[in-house]
C-alpha positions as CSV (number, residue, x, y, z in Angstrom):
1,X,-25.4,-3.2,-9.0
2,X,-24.7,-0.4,-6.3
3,X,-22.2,-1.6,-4.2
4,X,-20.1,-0.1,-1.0
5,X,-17.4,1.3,-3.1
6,X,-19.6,3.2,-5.5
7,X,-21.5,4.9,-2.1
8,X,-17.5,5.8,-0.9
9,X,-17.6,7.9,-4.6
10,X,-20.7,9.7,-3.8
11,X,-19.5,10.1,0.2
12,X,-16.5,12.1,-1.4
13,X,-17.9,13.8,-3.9
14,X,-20.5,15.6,-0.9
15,X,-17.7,15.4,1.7
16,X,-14.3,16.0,0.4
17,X,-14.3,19.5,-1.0
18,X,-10.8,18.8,-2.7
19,X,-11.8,16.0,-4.4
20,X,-15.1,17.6,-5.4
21,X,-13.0,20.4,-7.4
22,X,-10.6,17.5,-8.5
23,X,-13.8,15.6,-10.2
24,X,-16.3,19.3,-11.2
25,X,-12.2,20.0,-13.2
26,X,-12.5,16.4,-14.8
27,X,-16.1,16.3,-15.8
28,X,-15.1,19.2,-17.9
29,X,-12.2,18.0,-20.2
30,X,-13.5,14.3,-20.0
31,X,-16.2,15.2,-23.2
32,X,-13.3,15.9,-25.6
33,X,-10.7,13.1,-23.9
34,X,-11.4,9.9,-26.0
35,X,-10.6,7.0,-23.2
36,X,-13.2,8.9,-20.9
37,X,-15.3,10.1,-23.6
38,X,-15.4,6.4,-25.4
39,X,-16.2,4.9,-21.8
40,X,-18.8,7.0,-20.9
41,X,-20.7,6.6,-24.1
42,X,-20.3,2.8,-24.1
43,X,-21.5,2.6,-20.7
44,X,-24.4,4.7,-20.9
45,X,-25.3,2.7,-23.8
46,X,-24.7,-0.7,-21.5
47,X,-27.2,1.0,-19.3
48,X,-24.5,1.4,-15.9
49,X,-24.7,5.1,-15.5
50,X,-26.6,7.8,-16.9
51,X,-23.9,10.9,-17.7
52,X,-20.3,11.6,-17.6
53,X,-20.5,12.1,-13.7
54,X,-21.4,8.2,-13.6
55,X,-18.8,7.3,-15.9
56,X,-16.4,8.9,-13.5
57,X,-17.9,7.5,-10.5
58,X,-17.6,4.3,-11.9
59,X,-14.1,4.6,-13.0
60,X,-13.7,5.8,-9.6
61,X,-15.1,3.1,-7.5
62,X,-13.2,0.3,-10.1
63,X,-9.6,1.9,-9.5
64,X,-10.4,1.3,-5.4
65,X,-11.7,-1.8,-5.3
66,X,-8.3,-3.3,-7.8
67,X,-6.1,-1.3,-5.5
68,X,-7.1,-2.0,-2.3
69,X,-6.1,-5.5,-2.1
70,X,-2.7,-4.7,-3.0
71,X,-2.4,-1.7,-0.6
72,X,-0.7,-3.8,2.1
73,X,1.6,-1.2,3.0
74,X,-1.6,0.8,4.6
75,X,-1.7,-2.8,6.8
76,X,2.1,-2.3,7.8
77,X,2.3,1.4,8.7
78,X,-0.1,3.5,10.6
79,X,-2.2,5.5,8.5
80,X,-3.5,9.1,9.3
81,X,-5.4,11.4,7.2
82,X,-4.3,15.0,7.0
83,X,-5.4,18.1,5.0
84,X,-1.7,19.7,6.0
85,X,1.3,20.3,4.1
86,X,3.6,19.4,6.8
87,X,3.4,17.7,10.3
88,X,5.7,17.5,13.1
89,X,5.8,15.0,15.1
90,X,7.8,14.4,18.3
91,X,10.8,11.7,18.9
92,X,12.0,9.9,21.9
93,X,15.0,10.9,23.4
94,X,18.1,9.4,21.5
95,X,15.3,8.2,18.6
96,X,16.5,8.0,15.2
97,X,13.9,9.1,12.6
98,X,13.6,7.9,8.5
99,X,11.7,10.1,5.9
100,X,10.7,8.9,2.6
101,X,11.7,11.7,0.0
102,X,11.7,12.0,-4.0
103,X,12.1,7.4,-4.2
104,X,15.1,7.5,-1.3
105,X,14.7,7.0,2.5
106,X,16.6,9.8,4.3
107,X,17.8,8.8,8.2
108,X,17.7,12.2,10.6
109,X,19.6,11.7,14.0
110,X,17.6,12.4,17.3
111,X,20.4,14.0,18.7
112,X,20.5,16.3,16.8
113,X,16.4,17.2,16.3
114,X,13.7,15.9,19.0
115,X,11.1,16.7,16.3
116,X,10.9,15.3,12.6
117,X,8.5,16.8,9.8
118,X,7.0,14.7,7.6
119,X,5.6,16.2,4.8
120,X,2.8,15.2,2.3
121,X,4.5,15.7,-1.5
122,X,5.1,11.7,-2.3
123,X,2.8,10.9,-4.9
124,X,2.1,6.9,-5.8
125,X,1.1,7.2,-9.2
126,X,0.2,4.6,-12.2
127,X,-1.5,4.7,-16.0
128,X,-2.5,3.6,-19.0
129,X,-2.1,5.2,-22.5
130,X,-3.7,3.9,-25.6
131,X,-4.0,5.3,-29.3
132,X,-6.8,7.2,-30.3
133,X,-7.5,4.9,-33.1
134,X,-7.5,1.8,-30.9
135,X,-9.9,4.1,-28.5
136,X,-12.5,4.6,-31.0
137,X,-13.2,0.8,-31.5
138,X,-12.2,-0.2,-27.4
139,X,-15.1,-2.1,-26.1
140,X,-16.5,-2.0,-22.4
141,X,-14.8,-5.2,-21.5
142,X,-11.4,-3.9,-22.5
143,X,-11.5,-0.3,-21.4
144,X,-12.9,-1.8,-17.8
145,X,-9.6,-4.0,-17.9
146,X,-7.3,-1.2,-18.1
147,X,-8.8,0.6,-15.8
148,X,-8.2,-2.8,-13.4
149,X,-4.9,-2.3,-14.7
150,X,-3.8,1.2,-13.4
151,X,-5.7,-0.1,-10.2
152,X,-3.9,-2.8,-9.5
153,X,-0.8,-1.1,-10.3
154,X,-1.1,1.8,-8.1
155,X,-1.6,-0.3,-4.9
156,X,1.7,-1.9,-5.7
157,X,2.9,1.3,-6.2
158,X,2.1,2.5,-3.1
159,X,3.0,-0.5,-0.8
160,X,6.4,-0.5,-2.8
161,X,7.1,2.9,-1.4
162,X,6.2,1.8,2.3
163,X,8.1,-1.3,2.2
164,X,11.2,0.7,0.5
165,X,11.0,2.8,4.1
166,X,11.5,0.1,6.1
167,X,14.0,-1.5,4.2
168,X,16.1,1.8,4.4
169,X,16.5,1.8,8.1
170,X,19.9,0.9,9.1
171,X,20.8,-2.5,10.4
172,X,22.1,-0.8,13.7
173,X,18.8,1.2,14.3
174,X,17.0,-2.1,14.2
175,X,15.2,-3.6,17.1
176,X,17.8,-5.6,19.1
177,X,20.7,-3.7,17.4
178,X,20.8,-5.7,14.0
179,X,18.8,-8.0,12.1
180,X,18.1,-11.4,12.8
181,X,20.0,-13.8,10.8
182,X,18.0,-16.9,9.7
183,X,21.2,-19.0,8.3
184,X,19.6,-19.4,5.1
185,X,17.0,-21.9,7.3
186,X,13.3,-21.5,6.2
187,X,11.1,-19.6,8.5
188,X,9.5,-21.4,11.6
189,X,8.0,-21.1,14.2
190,X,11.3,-20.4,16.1
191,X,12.0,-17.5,13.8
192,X,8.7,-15.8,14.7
193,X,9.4,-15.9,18.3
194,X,13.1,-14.7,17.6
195,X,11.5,-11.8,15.4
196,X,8.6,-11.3,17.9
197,X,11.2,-11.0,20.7
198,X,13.3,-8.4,19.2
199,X,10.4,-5.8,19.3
200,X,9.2,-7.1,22.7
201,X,12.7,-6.4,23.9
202,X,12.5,-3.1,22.8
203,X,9.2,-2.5,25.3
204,X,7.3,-2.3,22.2
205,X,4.5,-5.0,21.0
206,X,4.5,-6.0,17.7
207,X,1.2,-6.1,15.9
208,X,1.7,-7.1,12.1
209,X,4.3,-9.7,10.9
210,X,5.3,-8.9,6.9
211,X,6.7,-11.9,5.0
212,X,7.2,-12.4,0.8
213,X,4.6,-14.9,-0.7
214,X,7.2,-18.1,-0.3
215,X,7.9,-17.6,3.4
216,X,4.2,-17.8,4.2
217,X,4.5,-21.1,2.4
218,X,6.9,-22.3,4.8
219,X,5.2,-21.4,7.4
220,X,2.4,-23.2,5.7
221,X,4.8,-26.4,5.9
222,X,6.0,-26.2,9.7
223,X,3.6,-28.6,11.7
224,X,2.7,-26.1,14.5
225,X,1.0,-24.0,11.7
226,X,-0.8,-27.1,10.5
227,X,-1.7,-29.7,13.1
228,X,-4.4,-29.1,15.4
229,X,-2.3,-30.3,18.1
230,X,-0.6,-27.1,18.0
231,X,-2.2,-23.8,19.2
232,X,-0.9,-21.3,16.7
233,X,-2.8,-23.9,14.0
234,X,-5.9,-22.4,15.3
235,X,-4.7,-19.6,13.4
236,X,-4.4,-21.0,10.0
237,X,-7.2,-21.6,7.0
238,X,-5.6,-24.1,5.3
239,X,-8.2,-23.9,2.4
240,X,-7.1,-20.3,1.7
241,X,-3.6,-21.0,2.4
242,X,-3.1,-18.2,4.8
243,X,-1.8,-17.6,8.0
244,X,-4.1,-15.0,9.6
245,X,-2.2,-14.3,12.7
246,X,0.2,-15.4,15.3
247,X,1.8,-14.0,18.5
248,X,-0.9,-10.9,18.7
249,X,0.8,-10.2,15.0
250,X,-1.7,-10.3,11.9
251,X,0.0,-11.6,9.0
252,X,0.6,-9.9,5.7
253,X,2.1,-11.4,3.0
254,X,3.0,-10.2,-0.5
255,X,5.7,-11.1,-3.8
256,X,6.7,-7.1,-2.9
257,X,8.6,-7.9,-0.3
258,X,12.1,-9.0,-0.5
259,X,12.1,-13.0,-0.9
260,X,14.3,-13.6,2.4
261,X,13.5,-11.0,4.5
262,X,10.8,-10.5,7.2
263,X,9.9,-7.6,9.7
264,X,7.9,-7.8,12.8
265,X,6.3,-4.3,13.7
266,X,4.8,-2.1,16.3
267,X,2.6,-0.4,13.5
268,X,1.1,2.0,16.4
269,X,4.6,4.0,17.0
270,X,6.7,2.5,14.5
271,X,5.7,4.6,11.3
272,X,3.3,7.0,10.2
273,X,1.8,7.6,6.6
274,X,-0.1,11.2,6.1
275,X,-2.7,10.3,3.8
276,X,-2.9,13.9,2.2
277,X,-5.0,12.6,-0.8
278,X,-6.4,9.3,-1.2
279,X,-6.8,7.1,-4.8
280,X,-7.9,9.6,-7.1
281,X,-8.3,9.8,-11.4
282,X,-7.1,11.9,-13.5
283,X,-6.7,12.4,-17.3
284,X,-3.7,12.0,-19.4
285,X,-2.6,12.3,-22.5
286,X,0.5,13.4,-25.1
287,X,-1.1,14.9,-27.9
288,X,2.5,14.8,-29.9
289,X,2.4,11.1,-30.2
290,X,-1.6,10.9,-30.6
291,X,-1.9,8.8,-26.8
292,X,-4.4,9.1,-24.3
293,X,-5.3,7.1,-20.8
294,X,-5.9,7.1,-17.5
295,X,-4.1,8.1,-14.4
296,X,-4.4,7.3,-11.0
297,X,-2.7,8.4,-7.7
298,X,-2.1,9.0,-4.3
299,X,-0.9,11.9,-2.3
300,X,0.7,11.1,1.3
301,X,4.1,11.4,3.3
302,X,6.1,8.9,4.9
303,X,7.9,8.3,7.8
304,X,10.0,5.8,10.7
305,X,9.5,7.7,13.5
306,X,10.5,4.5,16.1
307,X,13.3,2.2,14.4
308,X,13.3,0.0,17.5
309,X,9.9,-0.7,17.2
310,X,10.8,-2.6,13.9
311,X,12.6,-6.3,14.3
312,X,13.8,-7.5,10.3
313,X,15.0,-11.1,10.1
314,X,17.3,-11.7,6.6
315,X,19.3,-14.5,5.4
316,X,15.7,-17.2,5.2
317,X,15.7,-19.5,2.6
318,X,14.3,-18.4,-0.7
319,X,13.2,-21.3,-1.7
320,X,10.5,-23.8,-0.2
C-alpha cells in the first residue's frame, strides 16, 4: 500500500539534490551489502517493490514514520531548514546565547557578542549490526523490525540532544531569574500558571509546555483537567490519556525528559534547530568482525538563542 511517507521518498529523491547523490551512492554498494541486499531480495520476492531503489525507498519511508513519533524535540524548538554550514543570527541586547556542540551545551555572553553562529555539524545518529550468517536466513518480518529499531532509536536520539540544550541553560538565565521550585508537590494546575507566568513575565508567550510521562499523569489526576466543570477539561481526551493543551501551550510529553522537571516555552524566539539534513540511511558495516546493518541519521545545529523565553519548574514529585 502507497502511503504519504513513501510519496515524501519519491518528493526527495526529485527534489533534494543532496539526498539524491546520498541514495544514486547507496544503490551502488547496497548489491554486495548483505542486510540491504537480503532485504531487497526478500521483498521483491514478497511482491513490495520491484528493484533495489524500492528496497531503499522502503527502508526509507519505515525509518520516518518509527522516528517521527518520538521526535518531540522538533515540537519543542523551532525548526528551520538550511542548505548552509553556518548561520548567524542576532541577539537582544544583554541576551545570553547556548550552543549545542560535540554532546555539551556551551553558554556565549551577549555582552560580549550581539550575534551567535550556530552551525549545522551535530549529527543524531542510530544502527543496527547483525552477522552475516544470521543475515542470510533473516526473514522480512525480522529485518522490517530492525529497521523500526534504528527508527525509533534515532528520534530519541534526536530529541535527547534538544532536551540536553535546554537543560544546560543556567538557572540564573532562566525566565524569572531561576527555576520554579515545586516543593516536591505533584504538578497542578497551580504549577502551570506559575510556569506559564514566568515566560509571560518575560513579555514572551509560551506556546509548548514539556513534561516526563508521570507528570502528565498528575495532571491527569487534578480535577480541573478532568471534570467538565472546569474549562481547561475541555482540553483533555481522557480515552487517550492526554492533555492536548492548556494556557495557549500544546502539551508534549515524553519518559526523555527528566522525571521532576518541566519547561514552559516561547518555541518562536526561544531556540532554533538548522535542519541541515533530515532522517536519512546509510550503510554500515566492520568487515574485521564479519557485521553488517543499518544506519540512520540526522544532520542539524542547535541553539538557545532567548533564555528568558524559557520558564523550567524542578523539585515535582516523581511519583504519582
Amino acid at each position: 500500500m502507497r502511503t504519504v511517507k513513501t510519496r515524501v521518498f519519491e518528493k526527495l529523491i526529485q527534489e533534494d539534490r543532496e539526498f539524491q547523490r546520498l541514495m544514486e551512492s547507496l544503490n551502488r554498494k547496497a548489491g554486495t551489502h548483505p542486510f540491504f541486499k537480503r532485504y531487497a531480495e526478500v521483498g521483491v520476492k514478497e511482491g513490495l517493490f520491484s528493484d533495489m531503489l524500492g528496497a531503499l525507498g522502503r527502508m526509507h519511508d519505515t525509518l520516518v514514520e518509527c522516528a517521527y513519533p518520538e521526535l518531540i524535540g522538533r515540537n519543542i524548538v523551532s525548526v528551520r531548514p538550511t542548505t548552509e554550514s553556518m548561520e548567524r543570527f542576532p541577539l537582544d541586547a544583554n541576551a545570553v546565547a547556548y550552543k549545542y556542540a560535540e554532546g555539551a551545551v556551551a553558554r556565549l555572553s551577549g555582552a560580549k557578542t550581539s550575534t551567535v553562529d550556530i552551525y549545522t555539524d551535530q549529527l543524531a545518529e542510530a544502527s543496527e549490526q547483525w552477522t552475516r550468517e544470521f543475515l542470510e536466513d533473516a526473514t522480512w518480518n525480522v529485518m522490517q523490525n530492525m529497521v523500526e529499531k534504528v527508527g525509533r532509536a534515532l528520534g530519541e536520539k534526536e530529541t535527547g540532544q534538544v532536551l540536553s540544550l535546554y537543560g544546560g541553560v543556567a538557572d540564573g538565565d532562566l525566565a524569572g531569574g531561576a527555576p520554579v521550585d515545586q516543593g516536591n508537590a505533584a504538578i497542578d494546575w497551580a504549577a502551570v500558571l506559575k510556569l506559564h507566568n514566568a515566560v509571560r513575565g518575560e513579555n514572551w508567550r509560551p506556546t509548548v509546555l514539556v513534561v516526563h510521562e508521570t507528570q502528565l499523569h498528575q495532571l491527569l489526576s487534578d480535577d480541573k483537567f478532568i471534570k467538565a466543570s472546569y474549562l481547561p477539561a475541555s482540553q483533555t481526551d481522557i480515552e487517550r490519556g492526554v492533555v492536548t493543551s492548556v494556557l495557549g501551550m500544546n502539551v508534549q510529553a515524553s519518559t526523555l525528559v527528566s522525571n521532576g522537571t518541566a519547561y514552559a516555552l516561547d518555541t518562536r524566539v526561544a531556540a532554533v534547530m538548522l535542519l541541515r539534513r533530515d532522517i536519512t540511511i546509510e550503510d554500515w558495516e566492520d568487515r574485521r568482525t564479519g557485521e553488517f546493518g543499518v544506519r540512520a541519521t540526522t544532520r542539524f545545529g542547535l541553539g538557545v538563542l532567548r533564555t528568558k523565553a524559557v520558564a523550567k519548574m524542578t523539585n515535582i514529585k516523581t511519583t504519582l
